[in-house]
Every structure is written in structure tokens, then in C-alpha cells.
N, C-alpha and C positions, 0 to 999 in steps of 0.2 A: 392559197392565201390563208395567210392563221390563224387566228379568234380575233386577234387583238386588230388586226389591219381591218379586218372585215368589218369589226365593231366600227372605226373609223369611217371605213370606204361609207358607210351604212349611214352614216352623221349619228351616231348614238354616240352618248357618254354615260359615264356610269354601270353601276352593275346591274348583272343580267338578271331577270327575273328569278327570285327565292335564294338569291344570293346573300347571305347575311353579313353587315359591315358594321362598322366600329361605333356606330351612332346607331343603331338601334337597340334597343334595349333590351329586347327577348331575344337578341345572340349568343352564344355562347362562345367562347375560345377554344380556336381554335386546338388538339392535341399537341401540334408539331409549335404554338407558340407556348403554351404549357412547362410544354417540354424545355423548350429554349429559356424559358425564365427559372425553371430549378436548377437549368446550369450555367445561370448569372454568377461572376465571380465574385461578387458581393457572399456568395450562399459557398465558397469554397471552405473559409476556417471551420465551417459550422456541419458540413459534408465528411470532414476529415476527422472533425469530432466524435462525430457520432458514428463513424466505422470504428476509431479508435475506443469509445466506450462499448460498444460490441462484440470486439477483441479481447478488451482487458476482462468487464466481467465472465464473459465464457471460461476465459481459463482462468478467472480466480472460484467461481463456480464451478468448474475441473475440480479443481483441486482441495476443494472444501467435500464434494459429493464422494469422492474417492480414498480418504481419510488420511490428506497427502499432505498437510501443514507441517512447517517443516522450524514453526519456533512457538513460544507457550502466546502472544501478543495479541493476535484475534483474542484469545482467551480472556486477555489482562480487557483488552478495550470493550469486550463485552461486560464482562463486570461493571467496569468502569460505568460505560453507558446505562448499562441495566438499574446502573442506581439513581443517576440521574433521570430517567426515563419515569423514577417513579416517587421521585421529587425526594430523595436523598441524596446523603453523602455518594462520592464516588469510592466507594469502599471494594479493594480488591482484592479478596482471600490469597489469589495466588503468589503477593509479593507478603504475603503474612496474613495470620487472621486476623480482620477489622483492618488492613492496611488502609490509610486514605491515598489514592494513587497522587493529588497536590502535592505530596510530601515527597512522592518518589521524581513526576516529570512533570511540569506546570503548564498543563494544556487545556484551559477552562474551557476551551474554545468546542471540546466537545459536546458541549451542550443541545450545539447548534442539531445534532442527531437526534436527541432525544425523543424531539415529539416521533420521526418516522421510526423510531426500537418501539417505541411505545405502541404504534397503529402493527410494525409488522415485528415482533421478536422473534429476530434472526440473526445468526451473525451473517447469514446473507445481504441480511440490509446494514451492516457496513462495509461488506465489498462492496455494494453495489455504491456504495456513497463513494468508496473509493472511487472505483473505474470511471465514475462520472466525474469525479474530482481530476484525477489526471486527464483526462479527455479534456477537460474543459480547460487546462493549460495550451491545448493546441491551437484553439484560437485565437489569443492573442500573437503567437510565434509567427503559426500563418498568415493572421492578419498585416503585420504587424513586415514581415518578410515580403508580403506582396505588394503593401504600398511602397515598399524602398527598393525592390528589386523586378517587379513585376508578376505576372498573375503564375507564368509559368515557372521559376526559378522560387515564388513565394512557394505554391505548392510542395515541388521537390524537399524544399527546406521542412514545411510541416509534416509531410510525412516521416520527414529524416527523423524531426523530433519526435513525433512522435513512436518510431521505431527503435530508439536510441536505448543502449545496453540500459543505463541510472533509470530510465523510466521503468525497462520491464524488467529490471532486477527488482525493484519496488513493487508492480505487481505482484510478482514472484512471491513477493514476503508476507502474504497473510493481508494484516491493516497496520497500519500504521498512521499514526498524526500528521506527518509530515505531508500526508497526502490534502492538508486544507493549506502549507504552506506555496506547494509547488505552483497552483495557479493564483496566488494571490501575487508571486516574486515576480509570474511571468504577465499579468495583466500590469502589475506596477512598471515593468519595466518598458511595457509598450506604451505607454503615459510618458514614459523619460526620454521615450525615443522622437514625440512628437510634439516634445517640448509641452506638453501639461502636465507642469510641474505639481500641482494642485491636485489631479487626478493619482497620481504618481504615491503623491505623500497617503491619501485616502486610502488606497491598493495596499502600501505599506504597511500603515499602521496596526491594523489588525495581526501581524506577527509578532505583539508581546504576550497574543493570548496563545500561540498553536505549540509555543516549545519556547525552555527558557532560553536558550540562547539564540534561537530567534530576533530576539531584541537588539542586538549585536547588528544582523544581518538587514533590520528596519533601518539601523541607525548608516551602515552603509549606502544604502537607495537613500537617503536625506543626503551624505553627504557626494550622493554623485548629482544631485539634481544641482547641489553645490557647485560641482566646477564645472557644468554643462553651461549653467547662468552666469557664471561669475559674477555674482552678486549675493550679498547674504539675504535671501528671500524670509520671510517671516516663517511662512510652514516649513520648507526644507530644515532649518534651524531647529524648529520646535521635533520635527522629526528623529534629527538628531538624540536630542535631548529626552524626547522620548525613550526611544531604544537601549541607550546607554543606564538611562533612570529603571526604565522595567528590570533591566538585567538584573541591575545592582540587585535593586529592590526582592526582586525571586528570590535569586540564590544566598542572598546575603537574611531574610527576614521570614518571605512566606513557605519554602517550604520547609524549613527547620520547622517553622512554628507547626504545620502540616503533619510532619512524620515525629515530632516530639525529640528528635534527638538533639536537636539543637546545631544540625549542619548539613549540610548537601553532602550526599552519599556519594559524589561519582565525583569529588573531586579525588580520591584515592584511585581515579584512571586516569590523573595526570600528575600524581606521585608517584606513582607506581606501588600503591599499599603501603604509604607510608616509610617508602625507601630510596633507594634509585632503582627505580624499573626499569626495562627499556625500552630504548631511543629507537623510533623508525629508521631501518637501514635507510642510507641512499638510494639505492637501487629501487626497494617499494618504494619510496617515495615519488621518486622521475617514471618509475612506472603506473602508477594512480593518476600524476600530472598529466604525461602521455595519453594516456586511455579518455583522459578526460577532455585533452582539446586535441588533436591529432583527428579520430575516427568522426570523430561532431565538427570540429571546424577547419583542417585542415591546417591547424594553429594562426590561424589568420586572425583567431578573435584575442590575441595577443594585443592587436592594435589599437583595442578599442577598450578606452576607461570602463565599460560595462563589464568588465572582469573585477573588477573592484571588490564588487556585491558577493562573488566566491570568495571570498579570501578569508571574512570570518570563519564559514565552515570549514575550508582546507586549512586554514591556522590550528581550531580546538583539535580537528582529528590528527596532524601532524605531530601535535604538540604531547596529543594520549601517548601514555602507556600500553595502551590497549587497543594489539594485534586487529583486533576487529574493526577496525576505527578505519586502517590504512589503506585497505585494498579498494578493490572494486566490488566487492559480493555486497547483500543485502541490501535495504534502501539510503544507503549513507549521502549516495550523490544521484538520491532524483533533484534533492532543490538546486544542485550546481547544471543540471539537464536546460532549464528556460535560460540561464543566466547567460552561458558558454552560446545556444543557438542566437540569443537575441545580442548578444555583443560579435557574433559572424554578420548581422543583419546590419550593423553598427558598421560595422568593418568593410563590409563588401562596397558601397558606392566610393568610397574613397581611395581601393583597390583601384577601381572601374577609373578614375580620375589620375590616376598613378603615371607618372612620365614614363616608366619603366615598360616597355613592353611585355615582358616575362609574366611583371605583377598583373598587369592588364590581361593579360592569357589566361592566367592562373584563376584570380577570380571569377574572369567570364564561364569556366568551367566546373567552378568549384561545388555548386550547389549540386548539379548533376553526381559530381562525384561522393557528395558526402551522401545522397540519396541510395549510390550504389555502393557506397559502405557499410549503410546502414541495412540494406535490404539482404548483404553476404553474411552480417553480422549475427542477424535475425537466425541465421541458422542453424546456430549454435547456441540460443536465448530463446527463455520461455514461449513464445510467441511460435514459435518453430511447431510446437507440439499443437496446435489447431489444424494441421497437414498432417496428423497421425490419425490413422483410423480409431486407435485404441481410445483416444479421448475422448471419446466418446461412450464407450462403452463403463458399466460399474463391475469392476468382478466378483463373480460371487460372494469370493469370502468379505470382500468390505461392504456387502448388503448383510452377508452373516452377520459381519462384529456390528454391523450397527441395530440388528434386532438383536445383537443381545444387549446393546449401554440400553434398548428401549426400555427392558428389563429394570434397569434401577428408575424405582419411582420419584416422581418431581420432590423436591424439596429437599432431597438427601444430602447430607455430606459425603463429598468424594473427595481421594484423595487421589490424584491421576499423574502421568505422563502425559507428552506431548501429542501423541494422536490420538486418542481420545477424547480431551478434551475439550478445545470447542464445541465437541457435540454435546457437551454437559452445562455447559457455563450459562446458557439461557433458564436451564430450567432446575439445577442444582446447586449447592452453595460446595465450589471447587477449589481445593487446596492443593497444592505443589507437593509433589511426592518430596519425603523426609523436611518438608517445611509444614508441619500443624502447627508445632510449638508447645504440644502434649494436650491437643484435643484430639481424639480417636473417634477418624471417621467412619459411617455407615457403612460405605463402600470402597474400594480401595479400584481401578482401572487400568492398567499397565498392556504397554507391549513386550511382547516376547521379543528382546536382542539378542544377537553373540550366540546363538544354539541355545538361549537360556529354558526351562522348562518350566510350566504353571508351578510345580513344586518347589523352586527356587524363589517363583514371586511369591508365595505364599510363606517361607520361610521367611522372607526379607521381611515383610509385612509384619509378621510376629515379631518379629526383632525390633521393628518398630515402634510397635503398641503391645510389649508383655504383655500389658495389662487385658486385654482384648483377644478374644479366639474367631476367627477366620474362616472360613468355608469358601469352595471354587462354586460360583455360581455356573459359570459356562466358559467354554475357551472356543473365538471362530477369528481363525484366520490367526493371527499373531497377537490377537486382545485379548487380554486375560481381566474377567472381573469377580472380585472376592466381596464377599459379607461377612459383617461381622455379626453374630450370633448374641438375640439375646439374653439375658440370664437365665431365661425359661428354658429357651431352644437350647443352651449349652447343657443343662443337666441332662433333658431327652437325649442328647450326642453324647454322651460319656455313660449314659446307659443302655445305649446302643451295642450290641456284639459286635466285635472286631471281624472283620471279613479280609481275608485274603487275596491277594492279585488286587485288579484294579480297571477302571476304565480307559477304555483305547478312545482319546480324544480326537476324532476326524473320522474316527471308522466305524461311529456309531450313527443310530440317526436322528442322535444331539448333536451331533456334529463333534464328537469326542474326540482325542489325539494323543496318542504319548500314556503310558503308564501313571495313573495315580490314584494312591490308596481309597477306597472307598470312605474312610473316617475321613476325608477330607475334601470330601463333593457333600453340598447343601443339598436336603430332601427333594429341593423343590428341584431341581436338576439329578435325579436319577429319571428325573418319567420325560419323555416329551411332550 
């Protein structure tokens, strides 16, 4: 006989002595119900986020710790913030000296960083504002997927998105703005999808501050809540009107007034420099289209007016001169990433309702398959490299080069390349190689390219600034940084005796390498 019968046979009810129940107050819960309530499906968008924000900042801290940036834009947006952070202008040396970056890309919206540059100065704390930025796009998609399609098919689909090439080409890229646009497109359009229209426009509107043409892309999400309702709503309208109004208003007033020239600089990427440049082939084009609904939606989100909201962005870059615009590299199409999954989520029930049995197969299947698209894809995309051992690891030489930028003291002016820099932009005032403008910086920071030799940066350098003489401070690993000498220390170096041969950089233990003349290594780098 079992417990349970015996209890019965016995005439007892209830439980057995030191048994703890749900009415008693000094109970505690049980593990295995614990358990079962973190894996409530309510906790799924928020589960997949937060793997997803785990993911992205590892590898964008990869590749910040490794000195693997691979465009000048962390640089620009630390400036950027660092001035806001300390209740100035956003002034950014590297698009010019005293550049105001308004004048360059109209993203006030960075502000919102500020106070956290301000508590941690790092350009780590704007990856990390990233990585949470695009994570937090998944929750809507997965929410959002799983009320319309169910908890298992919602899933497949958030993870889709959130594996999806636009996303982690966008990590890939350093920091970038656009990462406050992506979950604002994909919370707005889950508001559209559940008919809160009102919620919808709120989500929206804040895209006149993240990018100027932005406003463009607000004013589309106004006009789909438009033909969703078919009725002209008051907010949807005003939204509209919005969007179109900021655009003008940017490009046409603030940031001329911004950069003093008196015109937006990038409209010469849809002239092509004031001539006829050119035209996106056809081929990239069907091919950018392709990559963009095929692998994510199976083209299914053809069917659904939520592709609307893509069409300003794939218009401006269609429309460019400029090659960069067209393809898939970089983060051009993380904001077309929520649009494209959240119009498959759009598309799918009505699949599902489809007279067609083919169509009805197809969609039953389709979420799994864009999941195992997304997961072959990955394999060849950023995200792939958290499966290497190596990333984890710092190699010497990039612990070398980075004790030596430690070497240039805070405050300095530097004139730099691309890897280097971020490691300077927090605590230096950093300028774009051959962009001072004829200020002659302190220190000069370059890599070694092309077989190039510390002798040839240090040539170029002088070519640069005649006026100014030069010294190698150290060379580790492929970073070369130069001083420039001042009036004092130049007269000491020219009454210095001329010495013959030279130091072997790599083979000393300054970490020396390569032949060069001793008049042309700083005192302070003969000794270790």
C-alpha cells in the first residue's frame, strides 16, 4: 500500500507531520518550484537577452582589449561623450580640431551616456551600453514572436534575431549610434503589432534625436500605424509630421549652423562629389535585398506592410554614391534586423491561415529553419570567435604596445591611427593622422603597415610638421610612438655625437626591432 492510500485507509487528511504547505508562513519554496518559475515563459524575451548581452559585450571587449578596432568611431563617440560627460560641447578632434560632432551626425541623444562616461571613463562603458542596447532589441521580437506564434517558435525566432548577420556585423563595428535606434524600431513595432498605437508613436519618436535621417524612419512607423487603423489617428498623424519636420529641420538648418559651413557634408555621397558618381549595380543591390529577407525571413515578411519602416534606410543607401552604403559589412543594416524579424512575426499567422497547403507547410516550418540559418550563419560571423580558444587569450605584443601608449602622459596631444587610438581618446586630446590642420602634436602613434619601418613613420611625421623634430619613443609589436622634442631637448640632440649603426627593435630588452639610427631614438628610451 503507498503513502497516499495508507494516509486514506488511516481516515487522515492533510499533511504529515513537519511537512511545510503553502499557508504557512515560515515555509520556504520549494527548489524544483524555484526552478520552474525562472523557466516561466513570461521570463523567455528577458533570458535571451541577457545571454545575448553576454555574447555581444565579450566580444566587443575581445576586441577592444586586443587592439583589434577596425574603424576610427569608438574614438569619435568617446570624444564625443567625453565632452558631454563634462558638461560641454561634443567637440571631436578627430573629424577636425574643435570639430562639433552636431555639425557632422545629429545624435543628441548621446547624452543619455553621459552621466555613466562620467562615473566609469571608458570606452568600455560604451560597448557595454551597446551590447545592452542591442540585447535589449530581443525582447521585444521574442516577446512579441511568442505571443503571435507561440512560446516555442517565439523563442527559435529571438534567438534567430538575435544571431542575425546586421546585428553582429554592428557589434563587430566598435560603437556606433545607431545602437539606441535598433531597440527603440523593435519596441515601437511591437506596440504596432498589438495594435497600441499610442505606445507605438512614444517608442518612435525619440528617432529624431539618435540620427538624422532617422526622422525619415519615425515618420514611416506613423505612417503604418496609419494603414493598420485606417483611420487618421491624432498621434500616428503628428508622428508623421514629426519625422518629416526633424529631417527637414537637421539637415536643412542645425547642422550647417553646427559645423559653420553652411551645409550637410554627406550630401556629396549622393552626388557622387558633385558629379555623377556611381550607381549601385543591380546585382549588389538584389544582393543586399536577398541577404536581407531570405536568411532572416525566408522572404515571407514580403507579405507584411511592416516592411515599410525598411524602405527609408534601403532608399538613402540605394540611392548613395558610396560603395560602403550597399553591401552588407558594417552596421548599416542592424535597424532593418527588428523590422524584417518583426514583419515575419506579422506574416507568419496569416501564412498559418493560408488556403494553400504548401504556404501552410512552409510557414509551420519556417521559424525552425530561419533559427538553423541563423545558427550555420554564425559561423562565419563575429560571434563564431567565442568558440576560439585564442579569444581569450592578450598577446604579448598587444600587452607590449599598450605599456608603451601608457608611456604618453594624460593630457597630451596625439596624432594617431586607427589602433591605437581608443586607447588614447579617454585620457588625451586625439587627432587624425594628416588632419591637425597645422597644430603640431606632442605625440604622434601609428602602426606599422605594408613592411612599413618606425623610420618611414618617423619620416612621414616630419613631413608632416617641418616645423617640429621627432624622436621614437618605443616600437612593441607593430605600434610605433614618436615625440616631439622640446626646444631645450632639440639643442641637447644636435649636440649630441652622431653614433653609428643603430638599435635592433625586438631584440633588445626594450623590446627593440629593425635597424635605426641612434639620433633618432629619445634619451628616455635608450635605458629600460
Amino acid at each position: 500500500m503507498d503513502t497516499a492510500a495508507a494516509t486514506a485507509a488511516d481516515g487522515r487528511s492533510g499533511p504529515s507531520p513537519g511537512t511545510a504547505t503553502a499557508s504557512d508562513p515560515g515555509s520556504a519554496p520549494a527548489p524544483a518550484s524555484r526552478l520552474a518559475a525562472l523557466r516561466a515563459p513570461r521570463l523567455d524575451p528577458y533570458w535571451t537577452a541577457g545571454f545575448f548581452f553576454l555574447a555581444f559585450a565579450v566580444l566587443s571587449f575581445w576586441r577592444y582589449r586586443t587592439l583589434s578596432t577596425i574603424s576610427w568611431d569608438l574614438g569619435i563617440f568617446e570624444q564625443a561623450i567625453r565632452g558631454y560627460a563634462h558638461l560641454q560641447a561634443p567637440v571631436v578632434d578627430l573629424k577636425g580640431p574643435g570639430t562639433n560632432i552636431l555639425g557632422d551626425h545629429f545624435s543628441p541623444i548621446l547624452v543619455l551616456l553621459a552621466p555613466f562616461y562620467r562615473l566609469l571613463p571608458s570606452p568600455l562603458t560604451l560597448l557595454t551600453a551597446q551590447a545592452a542596447l542591442f540585447a535589449l532589441s530581443a525582447i521585444p521580437v521574442t516577446r512579441a514572436a511568442a505571443h503571435h506564434l507561440g512560446r516555442r517558435r517565439g523563442l527559435a525566432l529571438g534567438l534567430a534575431y538575435g544571431l542575425s548577420w546586421g546585428v553582429q556585423r554592428a557589434v563587430d563595428f566598435d560603437f556606433h549610434e545607431i545602437a539606441f535606434a535598433v531597440p527603440l524600431i523593435a519596441f515601437a513595432l511591437e506596440a504596432a503589432l498589438r495594435g497600441r498605437w499610442n505606445t507605438a508613436v512614444c517608442w518612435a519618436a525619440p528617432l529624431v534625436l539618435v540620427k538624422e535621417d532617422l526622422g525619415v524612419t519615425a515618420a514611416a512607423i506613423g505612417a503604418l500605424c496609419l494603414i493598420r487603423t485606417r483611420r487618421p489617428g491624432p498621434l500616428p498623424l503628428a508622428l508623421v509630421a514629426l519625422g518629416i519636420t526633424a529631417t527637414a529641420l537637421t539637415l536643412g538648418v542645425l547642422i550647417p549652423a553646427f559645423n559653420g559651413s553652411g551645409s550637410y557634408d554627406y550630401w556629396n555621397k549622393l552626388g557622387g562629389h558633385g558629379g555623377a558618381g556611381p550607381a549601385i549595380p543591380l546585382d549588389v543591390a538584389l544582393r543586399t535585398l536577398l541577404w536581407t529577407l531570405l536568411p532572416t525571413t525566408g522572404l515571407l515578411a514580403l507579405r507584411s506592410p511592416l516592411l515599410l519602416v525598411a524602405a527609408p534606410t534601403l532608399g538613402w543607401r540605394f540611392l548613395s554614391h558610396e560603395p560602403h552604403y550597399w553591401g552588407t559589412d558594417w552596421h548599416y543594416s542592424a535597424v532593418l534586423m527588428p523590422v524584417v524579424f518583426l514583419a515575419l512575426v506579422d506574416a507568419l499567422p496569416r501564412a498559418h491561415a493560408s488556403r494553400r497547403p504548401w504556404l501552410r507547410s512552409y510557414a509551420h516550418h519556417l521559424p525552425a529553419a530561419v533559427l538553423a540559418a541563423a545558427l550555420a550563419l554564425t559561423t562565419t560571423l563575429p560571434l563564431a570567435r567565442l568558440t576560439e580558444a585564442d579569444t581569450y587569450r592578450t598577446p604579448p605584443s598587444v600587452t607590449a604596445a599598450k605599456r608603451l601608449l601608457d608611456r604618453i602622459p594624460d593630457g597630451a596631444s596625439v596624432e594617431s591611427d586607427i589602433r591605437p587610438l581608443s586607447h588614447l581618446t579617454g585620457r588625451t586630446r586625439v587627432y587624425w593622422t594628416g588632419d591637425t590642420r597645422g597644430l603640431v602634436p606632442d605625440y604622434v602613434a601609428a602602426q606599422l603597415r605594408d613592411g612599413g619601418t618606425p623610420a618611414q613613420l618617423l619620416s612621414d611625421a616630419q613631413a608632416r610638421h617641418p616645423r617640429a623634430r621627432y624622436v621614437v619613443v618605443g616600437v612593441a609589436g607593430d605600434v610605433v610612438v614618436l615625440q616631439r622634442l622640446s626646444a631645450d631637448a632639440e639643442v641637447v640632440e644636435r649636440r649630441r655625437p652622431s653614433r653609428r649603426g643603430g638599435f635592433a627593435f625586438g631584440g633588445g630588452p626594450c623590446g627593440r626591432s629593425s635597424a635605426l639610427p641612434a639620433r633618432w631614438v629619445s634619451p628616455s628610451a635608450e635605458g629600460c
